[in-house]
C-alpha positions as CSV (number, residue, x, y, z in Angstrom):
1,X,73.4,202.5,192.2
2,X,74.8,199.8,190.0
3,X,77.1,197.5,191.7
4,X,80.9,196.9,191.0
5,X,80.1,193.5,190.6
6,X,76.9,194.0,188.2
7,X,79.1,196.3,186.0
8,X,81.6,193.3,185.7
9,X,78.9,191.0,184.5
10,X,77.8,193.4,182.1
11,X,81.7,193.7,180.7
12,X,81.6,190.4,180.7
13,X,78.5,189.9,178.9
14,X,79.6,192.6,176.0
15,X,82.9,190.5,175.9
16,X,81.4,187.4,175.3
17,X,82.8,184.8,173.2
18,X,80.4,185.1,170.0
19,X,80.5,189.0,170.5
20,X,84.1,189.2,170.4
21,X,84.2,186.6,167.3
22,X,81.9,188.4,165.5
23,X,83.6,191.5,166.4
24,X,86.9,190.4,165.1
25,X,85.4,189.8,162.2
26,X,84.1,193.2,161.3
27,X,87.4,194.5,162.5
28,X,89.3,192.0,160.2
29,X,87.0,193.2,157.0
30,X,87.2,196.9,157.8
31,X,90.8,196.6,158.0
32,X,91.2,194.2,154.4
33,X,89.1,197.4,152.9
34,X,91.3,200.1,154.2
35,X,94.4,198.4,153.3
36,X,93.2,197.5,149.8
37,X,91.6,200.9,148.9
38,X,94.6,203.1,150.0
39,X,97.9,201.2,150.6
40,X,99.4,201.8,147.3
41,X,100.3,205.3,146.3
42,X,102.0,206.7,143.4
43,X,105.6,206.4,142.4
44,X,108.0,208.5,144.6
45,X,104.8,209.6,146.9
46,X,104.8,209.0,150.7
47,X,101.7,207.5,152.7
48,X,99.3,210.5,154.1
49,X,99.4,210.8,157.6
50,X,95.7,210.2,158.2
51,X,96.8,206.8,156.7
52,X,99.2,205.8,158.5
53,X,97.8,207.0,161.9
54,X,94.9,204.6,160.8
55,X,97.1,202.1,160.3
56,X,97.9,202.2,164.3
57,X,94.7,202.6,165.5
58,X,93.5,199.3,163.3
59,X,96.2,197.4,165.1
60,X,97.0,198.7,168.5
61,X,93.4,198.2,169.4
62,X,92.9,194.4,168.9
63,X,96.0,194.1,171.3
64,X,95.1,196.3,174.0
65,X,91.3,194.4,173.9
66,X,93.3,191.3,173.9
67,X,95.4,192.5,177.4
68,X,92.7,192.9,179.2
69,X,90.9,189.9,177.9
70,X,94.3,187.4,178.7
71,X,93.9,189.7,182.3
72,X,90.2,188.5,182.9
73,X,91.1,184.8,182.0
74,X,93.8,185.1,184.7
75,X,91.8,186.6,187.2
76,X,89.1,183.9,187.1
77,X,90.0,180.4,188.8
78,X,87.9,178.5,186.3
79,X,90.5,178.8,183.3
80,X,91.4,175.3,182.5
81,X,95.1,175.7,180.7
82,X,96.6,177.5,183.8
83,X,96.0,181.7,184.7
84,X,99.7,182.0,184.5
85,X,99.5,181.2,181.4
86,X,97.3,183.7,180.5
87,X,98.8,186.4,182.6
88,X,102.4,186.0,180.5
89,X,100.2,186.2,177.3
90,X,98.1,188.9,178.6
91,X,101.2,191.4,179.8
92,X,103.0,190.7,176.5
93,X,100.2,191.8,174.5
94,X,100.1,194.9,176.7
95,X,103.7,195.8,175.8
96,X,102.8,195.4,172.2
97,X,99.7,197.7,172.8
98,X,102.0,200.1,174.9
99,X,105.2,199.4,172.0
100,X,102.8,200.7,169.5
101,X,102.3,204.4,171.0
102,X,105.8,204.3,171.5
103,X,106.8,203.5,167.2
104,X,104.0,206.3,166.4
105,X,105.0,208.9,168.3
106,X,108.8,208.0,166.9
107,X,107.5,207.8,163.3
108,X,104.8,210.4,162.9
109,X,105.5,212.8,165.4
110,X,109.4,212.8,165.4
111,X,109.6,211.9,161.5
112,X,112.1,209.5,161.9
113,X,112.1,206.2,160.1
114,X,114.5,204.4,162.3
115,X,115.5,200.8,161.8
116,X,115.3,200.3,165.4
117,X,113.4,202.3,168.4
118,X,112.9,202.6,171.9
119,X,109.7,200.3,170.9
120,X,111.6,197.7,170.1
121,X,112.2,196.8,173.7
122,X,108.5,196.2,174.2
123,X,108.2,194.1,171.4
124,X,111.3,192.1,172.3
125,X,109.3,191.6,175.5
126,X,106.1,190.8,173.4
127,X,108.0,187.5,172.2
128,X,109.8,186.4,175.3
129,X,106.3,186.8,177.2
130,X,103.9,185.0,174.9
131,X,106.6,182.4,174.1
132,X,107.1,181.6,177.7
133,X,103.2,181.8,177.9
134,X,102.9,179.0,175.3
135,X,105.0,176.8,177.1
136,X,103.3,176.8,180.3
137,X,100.2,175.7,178.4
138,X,102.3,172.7,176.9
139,X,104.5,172.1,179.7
140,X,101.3,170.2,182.0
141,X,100.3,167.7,179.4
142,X,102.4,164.6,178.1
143,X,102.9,165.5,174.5
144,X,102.0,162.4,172.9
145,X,102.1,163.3,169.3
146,X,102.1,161.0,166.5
147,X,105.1,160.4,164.0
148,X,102.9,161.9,161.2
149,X,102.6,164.8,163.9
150,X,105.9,165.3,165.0
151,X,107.1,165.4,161.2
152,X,104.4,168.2,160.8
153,X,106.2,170.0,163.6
154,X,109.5,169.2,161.9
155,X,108.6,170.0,158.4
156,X,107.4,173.5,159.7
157,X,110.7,174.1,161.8
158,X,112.7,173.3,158.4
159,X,111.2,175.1,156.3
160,X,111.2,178.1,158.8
161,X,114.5,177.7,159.5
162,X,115.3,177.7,156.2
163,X,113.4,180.8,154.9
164,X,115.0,182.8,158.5
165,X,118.6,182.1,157.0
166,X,117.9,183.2,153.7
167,X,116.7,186.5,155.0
168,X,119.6,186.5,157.1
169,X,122.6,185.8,154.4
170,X,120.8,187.6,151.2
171,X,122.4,190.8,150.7
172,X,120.0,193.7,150.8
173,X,119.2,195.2,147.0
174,X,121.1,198.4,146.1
175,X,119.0,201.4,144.8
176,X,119.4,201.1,141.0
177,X,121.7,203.8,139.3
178,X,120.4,205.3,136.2
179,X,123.0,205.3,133.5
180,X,125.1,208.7,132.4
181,X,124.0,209.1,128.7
182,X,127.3,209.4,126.3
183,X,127.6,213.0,124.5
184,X,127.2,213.0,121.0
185,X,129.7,213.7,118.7
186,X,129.8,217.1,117.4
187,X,131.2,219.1,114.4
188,X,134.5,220.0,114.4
189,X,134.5,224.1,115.1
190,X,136.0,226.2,113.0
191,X,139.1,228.3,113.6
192,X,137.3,231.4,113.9
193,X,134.5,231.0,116.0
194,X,134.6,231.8,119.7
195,X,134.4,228.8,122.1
196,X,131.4,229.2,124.1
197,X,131.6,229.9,127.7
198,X,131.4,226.9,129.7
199,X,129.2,227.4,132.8
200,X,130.1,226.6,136.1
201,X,129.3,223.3,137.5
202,X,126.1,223.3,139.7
203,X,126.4,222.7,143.2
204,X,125.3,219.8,144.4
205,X,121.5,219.7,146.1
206,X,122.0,219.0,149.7
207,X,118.3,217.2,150.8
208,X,117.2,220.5,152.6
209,X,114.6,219.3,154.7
210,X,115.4,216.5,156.0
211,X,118.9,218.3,157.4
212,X,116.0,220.8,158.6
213,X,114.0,217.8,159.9
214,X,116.8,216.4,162.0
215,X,117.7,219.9,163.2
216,X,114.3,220.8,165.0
217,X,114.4,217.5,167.0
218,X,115.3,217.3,170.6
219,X,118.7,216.5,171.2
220,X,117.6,213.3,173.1
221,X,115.7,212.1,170.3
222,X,118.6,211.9,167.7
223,X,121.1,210.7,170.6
224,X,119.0,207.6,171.3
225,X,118.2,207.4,167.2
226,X,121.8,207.3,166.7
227,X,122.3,205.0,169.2
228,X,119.7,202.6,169.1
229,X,120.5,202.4,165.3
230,X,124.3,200.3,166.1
231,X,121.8,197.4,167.8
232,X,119.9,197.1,164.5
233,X,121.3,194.0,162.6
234,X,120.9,191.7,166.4
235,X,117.8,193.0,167.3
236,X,116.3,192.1,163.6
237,X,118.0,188.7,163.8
238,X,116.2,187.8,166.9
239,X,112.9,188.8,165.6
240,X,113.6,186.4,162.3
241,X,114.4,183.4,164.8
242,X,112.3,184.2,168.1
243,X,109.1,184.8,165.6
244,X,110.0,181.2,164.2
245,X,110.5,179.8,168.0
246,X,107.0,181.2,168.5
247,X,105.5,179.3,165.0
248,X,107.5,176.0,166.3
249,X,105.9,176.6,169.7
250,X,102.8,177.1,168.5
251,X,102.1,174.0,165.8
252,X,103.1,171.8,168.7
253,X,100.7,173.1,170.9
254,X,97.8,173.1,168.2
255,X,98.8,169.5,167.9
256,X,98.6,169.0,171.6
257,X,95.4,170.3,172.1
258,X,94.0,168.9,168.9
259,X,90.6,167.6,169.2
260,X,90.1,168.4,172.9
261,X,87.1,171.0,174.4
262,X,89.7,173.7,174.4
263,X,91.4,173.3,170.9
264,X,89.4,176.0,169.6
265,X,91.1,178.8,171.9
266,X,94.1,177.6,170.9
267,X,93.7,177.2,167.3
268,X,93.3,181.1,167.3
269,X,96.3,181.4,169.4
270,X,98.0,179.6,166.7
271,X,96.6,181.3,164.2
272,X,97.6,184.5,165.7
273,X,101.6,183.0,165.9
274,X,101.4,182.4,162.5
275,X,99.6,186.2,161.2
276,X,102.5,187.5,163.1
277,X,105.0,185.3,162.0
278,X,104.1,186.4,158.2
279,X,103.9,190.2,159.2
280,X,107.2,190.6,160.3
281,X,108.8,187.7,157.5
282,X,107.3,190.2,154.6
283,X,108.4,193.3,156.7
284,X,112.0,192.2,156.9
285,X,112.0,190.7,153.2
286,X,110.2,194.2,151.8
287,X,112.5,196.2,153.9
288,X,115.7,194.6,152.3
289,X,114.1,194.7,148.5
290,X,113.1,198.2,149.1
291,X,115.2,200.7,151.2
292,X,113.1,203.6,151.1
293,X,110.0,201.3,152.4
294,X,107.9,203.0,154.9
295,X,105.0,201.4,157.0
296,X,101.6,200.6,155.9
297,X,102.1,197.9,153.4
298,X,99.5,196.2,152.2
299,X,100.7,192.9,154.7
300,X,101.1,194.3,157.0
301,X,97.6,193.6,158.2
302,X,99.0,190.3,158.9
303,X,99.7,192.4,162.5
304,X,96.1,193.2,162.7
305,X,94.8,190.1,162.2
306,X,97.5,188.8,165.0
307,X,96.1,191.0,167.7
308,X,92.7,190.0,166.6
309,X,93.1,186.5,167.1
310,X,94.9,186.7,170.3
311,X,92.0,188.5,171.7
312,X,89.6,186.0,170.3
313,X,91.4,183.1,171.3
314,X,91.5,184.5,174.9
315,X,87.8,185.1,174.7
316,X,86.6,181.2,173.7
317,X,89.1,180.1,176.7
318,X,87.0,182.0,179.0
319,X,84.0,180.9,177.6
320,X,84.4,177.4,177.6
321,X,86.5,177.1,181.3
322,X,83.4,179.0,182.6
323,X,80.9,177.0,181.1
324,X,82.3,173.5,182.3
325,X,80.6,172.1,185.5
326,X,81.9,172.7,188.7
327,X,83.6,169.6,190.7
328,X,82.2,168.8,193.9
329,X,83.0,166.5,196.7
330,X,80.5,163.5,197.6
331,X,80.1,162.9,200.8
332,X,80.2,159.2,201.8
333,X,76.5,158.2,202.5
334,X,74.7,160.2,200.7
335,X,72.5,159.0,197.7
């Protein structure tokens, strides 16, 4: 019989740092190919389901491996950076994990392309978590950056700051019109001929099914649709600035941790601030230049490669904090 402990150091093994590297890189290349080879469909043709739903499964998983990863770095006593740390990281990753079930069942079961769902709350908690995460792991060390350092820091606050206003003020682009072609003139009719009956005007084509669409859902779906829907514009605006707290949060702690034995974890979790940072940036951008976008754009494996770095990140702090040597006391007299 195989021992609890013995199937943990097995896990463990699987989940090593190379293993999950080299694992996040096949994931990262199969997901490059899927995008590439069947994001872009033909004019005034929607995504196919088995798409999409691959689409969720390519970037739900990294951040549910990721969770637990964030969960085994807070359960061991060895992790250099602080296991609270890791336990805000690791339980915001899990709501984004859980957040994701949530959007696909609203989006491919229920139809709906909302601007806001009941996801949203999970992913509002993804930021506040990790953020707070990344500030534990600066808050313990004296942040003694260089001028040439903090001005990195400043340049990429700026320029964030900038680009998060101009999504904010632009005006979003109105569906082009096509123009009513003039009638031609005609010949004037003679006296004798009989007008021509003029046939009634055609009624006006009601979109069928998606009135037929909205009327099979449960009640409680389209209340909380409708309702969730008058929190849009805030809950986008904090996503444009919390998303550029967490690249500002981020650089400074890549620069903190710059050149130290634990830089590389945190490199990735960089990284992974910044794959997220352009995800949502091109969502919000796309979704203002086209108004009947719907998910699976081509960056949006920006969101992939996110979780994937998280989870990689996580991995290499475990490795490292369990590979340093063990402090000991000296007893006084001994050789």
């Amino acid at each position: 019989m195989v021992k609890p402990a013995e199937k943990l150091a097995a896990i463990n093994t699987w989940f090593s740092g190379a293993n999950v590297v080299y694992g996040g890189l096949i994931w990262s290349a199969v997901t490059i190919l899927f995008f590439l080879m069947f994001s872009i469909t033909p004019p005034d043709a929607d995504s196919p389901f088995w798409y999409l739903l691959g689409t969720y499964i390519l970037e739900t998983v990294p951040y549910g491996i990721g969770a637990w990863l964030c969960y085994r770095n807070w359960q061991s006593p060895q992790i250099a950076s602080g296991r609270e740390v890791w336990l805000y990281i690791g339980i915001g990753l899990a709501c984004y994990f859980v957040a994701n079930f949530i959007f696909g069942i609203w989006e491919l079961y229920f139809g709906l392309d909302p601007e806001i769902s009941p996801a949203d709350i999970l992913y509002l908690a993804f930021t506040f978590l990790v953020g707070w995460g990344m500030i534990l792991a600066v808050l313990p060390r004296r942040l003694n950056l260089e001028m040439k350092q903090w001005l990195i820091v400043a340049g990429i606050a700026i320029a964030g700051l900038i680009f998060a206003l101009w999504l904010v003020i632009a005006p979003p682009v109105e569906a082009e019109v096509e123009p009513v072609p003039e009638p031609m003139p005609t010949a004037q009719p003679s006296p004798n001929a009989t007008a021509p009956a003029i046939p009634a005007p055609a009624a006006p084509i009601e979109p069928i099914e998606t009135v037929e669409e909205v009327a099979n859902l449960p009640g409680w779906v389209v209340a909380t649709d409708d309702f969730l829907n008058n929190f849009a514009d805030p809950v986008n605006y904090f996503y444009i600035f919390g998303d550029l707290a967490l690249l500002i949060i981020s650089a400074t702690l890549l620069l903190a941790f710059w050149g130290g034995r634990f830089s590389q974890s945190w490199r990735m979790i960089a990284a992974a601030a910044l794959a997220k940072y352009i995800a949502d940036m091109s969502f919000e951008y796309t979704t203002k230049a086209l108004p009947e976008y719907e998910s699976g754009g081509l960056l949006e494996m920006f969101y992939v490669f996110s979780g994937v770095l998280f989870a990689v990140g996580a991995a290499l702090e475990y490795q490292v904090s369990a590979s340093r040597p063990s402090r000991t006391r000296r007893r006084r007299g001994t050789g």
